[in-house]
C-alpha positions in Angstrom: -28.0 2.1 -8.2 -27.8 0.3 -4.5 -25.3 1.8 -2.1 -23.8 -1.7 -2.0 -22.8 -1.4 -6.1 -21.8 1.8 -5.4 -19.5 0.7 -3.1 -18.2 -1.9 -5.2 -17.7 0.9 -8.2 -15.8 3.1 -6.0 -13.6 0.6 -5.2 -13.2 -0.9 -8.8 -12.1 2.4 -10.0 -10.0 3.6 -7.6 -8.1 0.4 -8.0 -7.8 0.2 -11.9 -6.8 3.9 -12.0 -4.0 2.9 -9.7 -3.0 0.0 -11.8 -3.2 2.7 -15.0 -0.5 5.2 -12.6 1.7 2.8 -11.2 4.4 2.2 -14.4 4.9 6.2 -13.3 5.5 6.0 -9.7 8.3 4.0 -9.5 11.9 5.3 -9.7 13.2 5.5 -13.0 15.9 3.3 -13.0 13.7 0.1 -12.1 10.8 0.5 -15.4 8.7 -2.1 -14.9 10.9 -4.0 -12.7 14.0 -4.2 -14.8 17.2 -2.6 -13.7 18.8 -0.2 -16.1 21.9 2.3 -16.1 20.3 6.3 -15.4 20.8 7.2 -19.1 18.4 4.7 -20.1 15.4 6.2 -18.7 14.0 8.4 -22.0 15.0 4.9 -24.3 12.2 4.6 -26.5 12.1 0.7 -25.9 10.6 1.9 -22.4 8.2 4.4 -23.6 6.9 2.3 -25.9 6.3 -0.5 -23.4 4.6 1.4 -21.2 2.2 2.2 -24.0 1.6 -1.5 -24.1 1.0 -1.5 -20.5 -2.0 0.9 -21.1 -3.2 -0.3 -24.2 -3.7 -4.1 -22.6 -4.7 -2.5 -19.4 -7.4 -1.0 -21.1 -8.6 -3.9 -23.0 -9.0 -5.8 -19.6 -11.2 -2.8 -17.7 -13.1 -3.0 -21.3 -13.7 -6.4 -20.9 -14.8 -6.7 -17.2 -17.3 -3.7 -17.6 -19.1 -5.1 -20.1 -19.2 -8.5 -18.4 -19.9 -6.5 -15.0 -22.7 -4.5 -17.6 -24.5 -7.3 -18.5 -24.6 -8.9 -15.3 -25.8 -6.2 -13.7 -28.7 -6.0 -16.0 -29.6 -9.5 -15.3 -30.0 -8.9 -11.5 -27.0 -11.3 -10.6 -24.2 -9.2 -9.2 -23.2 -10.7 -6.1 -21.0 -13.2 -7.4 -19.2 -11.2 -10.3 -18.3 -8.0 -8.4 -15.5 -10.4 -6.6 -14.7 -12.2 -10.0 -14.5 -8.7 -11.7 -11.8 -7.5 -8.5 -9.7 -10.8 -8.6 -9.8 -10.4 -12.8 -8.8 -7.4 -12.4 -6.0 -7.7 -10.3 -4.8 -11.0 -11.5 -5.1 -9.1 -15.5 -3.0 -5.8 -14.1 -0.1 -8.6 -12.8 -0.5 -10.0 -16.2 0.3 -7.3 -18.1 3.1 -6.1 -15.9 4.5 -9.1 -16.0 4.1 -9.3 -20.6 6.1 -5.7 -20.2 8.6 -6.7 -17.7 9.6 -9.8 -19.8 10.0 -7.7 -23.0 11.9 -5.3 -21.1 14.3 -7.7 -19.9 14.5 -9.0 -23.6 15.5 -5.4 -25.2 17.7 -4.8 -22.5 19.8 -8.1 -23.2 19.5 -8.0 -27.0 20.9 -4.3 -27.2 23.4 -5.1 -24.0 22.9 -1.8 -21.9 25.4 -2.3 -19.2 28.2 -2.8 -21.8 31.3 -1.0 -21.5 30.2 -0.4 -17.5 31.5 -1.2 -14.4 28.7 -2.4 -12.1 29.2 -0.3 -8.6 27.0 -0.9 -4.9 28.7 2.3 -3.6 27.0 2.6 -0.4 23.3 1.3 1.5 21.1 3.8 3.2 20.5 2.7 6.7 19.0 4.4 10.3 21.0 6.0 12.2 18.5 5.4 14.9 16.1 2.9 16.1 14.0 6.2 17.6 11.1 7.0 14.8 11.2 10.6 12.5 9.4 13.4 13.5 7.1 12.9 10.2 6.1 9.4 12.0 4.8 10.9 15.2 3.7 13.8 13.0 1.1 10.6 11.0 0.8 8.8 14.3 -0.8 12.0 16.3 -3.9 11.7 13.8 -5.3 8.0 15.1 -3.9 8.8 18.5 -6.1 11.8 18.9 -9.0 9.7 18.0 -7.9 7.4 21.3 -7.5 10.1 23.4 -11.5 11.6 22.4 -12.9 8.1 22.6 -11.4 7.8 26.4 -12.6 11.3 27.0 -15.9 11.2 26.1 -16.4 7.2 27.4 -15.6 8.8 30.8 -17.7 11.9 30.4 -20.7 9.4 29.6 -20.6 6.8 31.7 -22.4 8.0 34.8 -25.0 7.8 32.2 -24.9 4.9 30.6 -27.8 1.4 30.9 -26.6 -1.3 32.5 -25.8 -3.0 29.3 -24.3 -1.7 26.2 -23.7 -3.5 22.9 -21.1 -2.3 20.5 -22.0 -2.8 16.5 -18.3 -2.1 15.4 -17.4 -2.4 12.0 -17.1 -5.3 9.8 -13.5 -6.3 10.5 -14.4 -6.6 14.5 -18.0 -7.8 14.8 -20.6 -6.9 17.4 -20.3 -7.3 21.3 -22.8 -7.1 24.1 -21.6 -7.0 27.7 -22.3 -5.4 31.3 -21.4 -2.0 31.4 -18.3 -2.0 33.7 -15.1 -0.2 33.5 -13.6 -2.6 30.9 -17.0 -2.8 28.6 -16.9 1.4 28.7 -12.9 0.6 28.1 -13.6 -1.8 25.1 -13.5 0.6 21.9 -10.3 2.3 23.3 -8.5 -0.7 23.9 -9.7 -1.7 20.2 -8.3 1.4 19.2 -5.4 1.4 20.6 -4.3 -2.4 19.5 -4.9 -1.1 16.0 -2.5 2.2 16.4 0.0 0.0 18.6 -0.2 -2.7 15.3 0.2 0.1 12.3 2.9 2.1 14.4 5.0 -0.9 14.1 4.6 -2.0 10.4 5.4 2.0 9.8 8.5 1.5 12.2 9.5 -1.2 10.9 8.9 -0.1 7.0 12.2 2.8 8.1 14.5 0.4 9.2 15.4 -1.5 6.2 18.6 -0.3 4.2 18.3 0.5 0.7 21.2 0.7 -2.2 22.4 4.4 -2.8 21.8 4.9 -7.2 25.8 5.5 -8.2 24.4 7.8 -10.9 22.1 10.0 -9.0 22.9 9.4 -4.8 20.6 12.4 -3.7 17.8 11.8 -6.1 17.8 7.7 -4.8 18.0 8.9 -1.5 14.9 11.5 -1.6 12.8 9.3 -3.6 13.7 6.5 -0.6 12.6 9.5 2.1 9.6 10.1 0.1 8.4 6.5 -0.4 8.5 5.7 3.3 6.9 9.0 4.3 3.8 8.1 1.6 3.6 4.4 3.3 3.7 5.9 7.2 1.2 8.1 5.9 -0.8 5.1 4.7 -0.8 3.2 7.5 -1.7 5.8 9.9 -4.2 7.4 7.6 -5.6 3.5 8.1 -5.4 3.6 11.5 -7.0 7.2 11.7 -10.0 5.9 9.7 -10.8 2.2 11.6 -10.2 4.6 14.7 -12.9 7.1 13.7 -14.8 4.0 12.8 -14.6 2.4 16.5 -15.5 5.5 17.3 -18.5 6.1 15.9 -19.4 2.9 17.0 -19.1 3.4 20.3 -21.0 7.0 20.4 -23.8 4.9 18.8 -23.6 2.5 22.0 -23.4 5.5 24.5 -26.6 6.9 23.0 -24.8 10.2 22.0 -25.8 10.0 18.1 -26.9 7.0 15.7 -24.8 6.0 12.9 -25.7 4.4 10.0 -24.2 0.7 10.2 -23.7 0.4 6.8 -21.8 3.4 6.5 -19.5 3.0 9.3 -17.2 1.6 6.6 -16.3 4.4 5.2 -14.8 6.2 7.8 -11.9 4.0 7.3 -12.5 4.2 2.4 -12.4 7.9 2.9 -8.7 8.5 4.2 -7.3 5.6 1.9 -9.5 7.9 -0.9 -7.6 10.8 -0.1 -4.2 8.8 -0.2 -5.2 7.0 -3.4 -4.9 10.6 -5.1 -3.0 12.5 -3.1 0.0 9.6 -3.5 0.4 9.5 -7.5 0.2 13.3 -7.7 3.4 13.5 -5.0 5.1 10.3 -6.6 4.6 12.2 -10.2 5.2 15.6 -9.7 9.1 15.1 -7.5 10.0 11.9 -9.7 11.3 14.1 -12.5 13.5 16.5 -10.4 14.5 13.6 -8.4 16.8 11.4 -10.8 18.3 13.2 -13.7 20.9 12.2 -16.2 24.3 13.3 -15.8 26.2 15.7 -17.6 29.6 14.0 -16.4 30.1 10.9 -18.3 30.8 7.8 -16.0 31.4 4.1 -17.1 30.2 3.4 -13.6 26.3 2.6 -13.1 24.6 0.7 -9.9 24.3 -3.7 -10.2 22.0 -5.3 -12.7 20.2 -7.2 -9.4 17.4 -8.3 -11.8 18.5 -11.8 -10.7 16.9 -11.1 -7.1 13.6 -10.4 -8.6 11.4 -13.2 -9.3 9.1 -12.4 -11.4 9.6 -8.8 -11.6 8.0 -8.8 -8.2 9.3 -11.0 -5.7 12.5 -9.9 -3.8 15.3 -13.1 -2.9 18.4 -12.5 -1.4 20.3 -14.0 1.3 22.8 -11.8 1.5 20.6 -9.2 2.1 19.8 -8.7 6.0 16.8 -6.7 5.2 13.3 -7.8 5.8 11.6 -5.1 4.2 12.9 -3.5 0.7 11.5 -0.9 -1.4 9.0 -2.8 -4.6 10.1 -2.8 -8.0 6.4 -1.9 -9.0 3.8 0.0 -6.8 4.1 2.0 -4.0 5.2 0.7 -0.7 7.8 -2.2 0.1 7.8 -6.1 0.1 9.4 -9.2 1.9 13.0 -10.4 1.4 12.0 -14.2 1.4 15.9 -14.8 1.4 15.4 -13.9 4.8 13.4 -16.4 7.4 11.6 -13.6 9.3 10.1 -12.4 6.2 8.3 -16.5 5.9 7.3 -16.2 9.6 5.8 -13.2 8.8 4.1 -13.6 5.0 2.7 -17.1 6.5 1.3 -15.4 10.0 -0.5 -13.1 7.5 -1.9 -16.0 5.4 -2.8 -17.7 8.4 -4.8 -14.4 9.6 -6.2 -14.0 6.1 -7.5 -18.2 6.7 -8.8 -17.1 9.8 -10.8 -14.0 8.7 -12.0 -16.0 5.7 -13.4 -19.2 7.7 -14.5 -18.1 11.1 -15.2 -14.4 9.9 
């Protein structure tokens, strides 16, 4: 097996075990996208869809393994191990979508908010601009990596040739240059415009407000803290890795060790490994203890917003300041595209991802 298909493989199945988690990480009031009253969640409508969910799921992973199988067999792999990616992805949004549709169905035909009095009691907003301590606590981990590449790019460069060329990884291409102040300077400065970048998303992904569950306001509340600490720890586990990556880049330049090229990459796969586990097993193991039916009997449950979700997916609201919310399925948060920062921002992305894709 080449270390490129291995790579591929890695990838694959890291990404279709996520799909096969995801219906399990998302607060239990929000099953596949569909908004339903706390006492609800153990309905056997929703276990049984999400049974379908991993049934179809599983027919799709069947079917691109033998396809990837037999391809692989012939010697033709380049072209399928994207095809098998984007089928996979494109069949995981399918079959969320075939079980959020048939939720939405049951919940109508069987008329779960009847006899309820739809209630928005409060919205969980910062109290302060100024990040957490668990931010700086993430952001110290790609910072120190900064700090060691300055450190040792000073301690080297009374040794250094009068040129130096940089093999960084993929995402930033090679560079050769005269070895001056700013050419020594080059991998920091790369280093810290990636930090300075994924220190704002992870700002920014704390300021949004979120609703406040009328049936369970603590348990809504933790599972909120606990869904922005997984995606600050995402980003900065990201940063942390293409850091190390710089990094070992640059050592190669300043003749302190030799790296191989190809594996320079996965200084930046291993930390998103590590969070690829480490996330599920948090998101499972406090979901339970977070949300939990009441004893009290109330005729008052939190807003069937259903109606601001496109799709199951795609969040719409002008009324709604935020730019960020919390997804309705996955980890993480997505765009309010009722409001016009989130368009300036989803099309400077596309534009980026245009860029990347025709100039490299």
């Amino acid at each position: 097996m080449t270390e490129s298909l291995l790579s591929y493989l890695i990838i694959y199945f890291f990404l279709s075990a996520f799909l096969f988690v995801l219906p399990f990480l998302v607060a239990p009031t929000v099953p596949f996208g569909v908004r339903i009253p706390l006492a609800y969640i153990h309905h056997p409508e929703i276990t049984n869809e999400r049974r379908r969910y991993l049934l179809r799921l599983a027919g799709i992973d069947a079917l691109l393994l033998a396809i990837l199988l037999y391809f692989s067999l012939s010697g033709r792999m380049e072209n399928i191990k994207v095809v098998s990616i984007v089928g996979l992805i494109a069949g995981g949004w399918g079959v969320y979508y075939l079980s959020h549709a048939g939720l939405i169905r049951v919940k109508k035909e069987q008329n779960w908010y009847a006899n309820t009095r739809q209630t928005l009691i409060a919205s969980v907003h910062p109290r302060s601009l100024w990040p957490s301590k668990t931010f700086w606590s993430f952001f110290a981990l790609p910072a120190v990596v900064v700090g060691a590449t300055v450190v040792i790019g000073w301690l080297r460069s009374p040794l250094l040739a009068d040129t130096l060329t940089y093999h960084f990884p993929n995402q930033f291409g090679s560079w050769t240059g005269t070895a001056n102040v700013l050419a020594l300077s080059l991998p920091a400065l790369i280093e810290l415009g990636i930090l300075l970048a994924l220190s704002f998303l992870a700002w920014v992904s704390d300021l949004s407000g979120e609703s406040i569950d009328i049936e369970d306001p603590q348990g809504s509340q933790q599972f909120r803290s606990l869904n922005i600490t997984l995606i600050q720890s995402l980003l900065f586990l990201l940063a942390f890795g293409l850091n190390a990556a710089v990094l070992a880049s640059a050592l190669q330049a300043w003749g302190i060790t030799q790296v191989n090229l190809n594996g320079i990459d996965y200084f930046t796969l291993i930390p998103i490994a590590i969070w690829l586990v480490a996330a599920p097993i948090l998101l499972l193991r406090h979901r339970r203890q977070f949300f939990s039916v009441s004893k009290e009997k109330s005729d008052r449950v939190s807003p069937d917003d259903d109606h601001f979700w496109k799709l199951g997916m795609i969040y719409f609201n002008p009324q709604d300041p935020s730019i960020l919310v919390n997804k309705r399925f996955g980890i993480g948060r997505t765009l309010n595209f009722g409001n016009p920062i989130s368009w300036v921002l989803f099309l400077a992305l596309i534009g980026f991802i245009v860029y990347k894709v025709s100039f490299g």
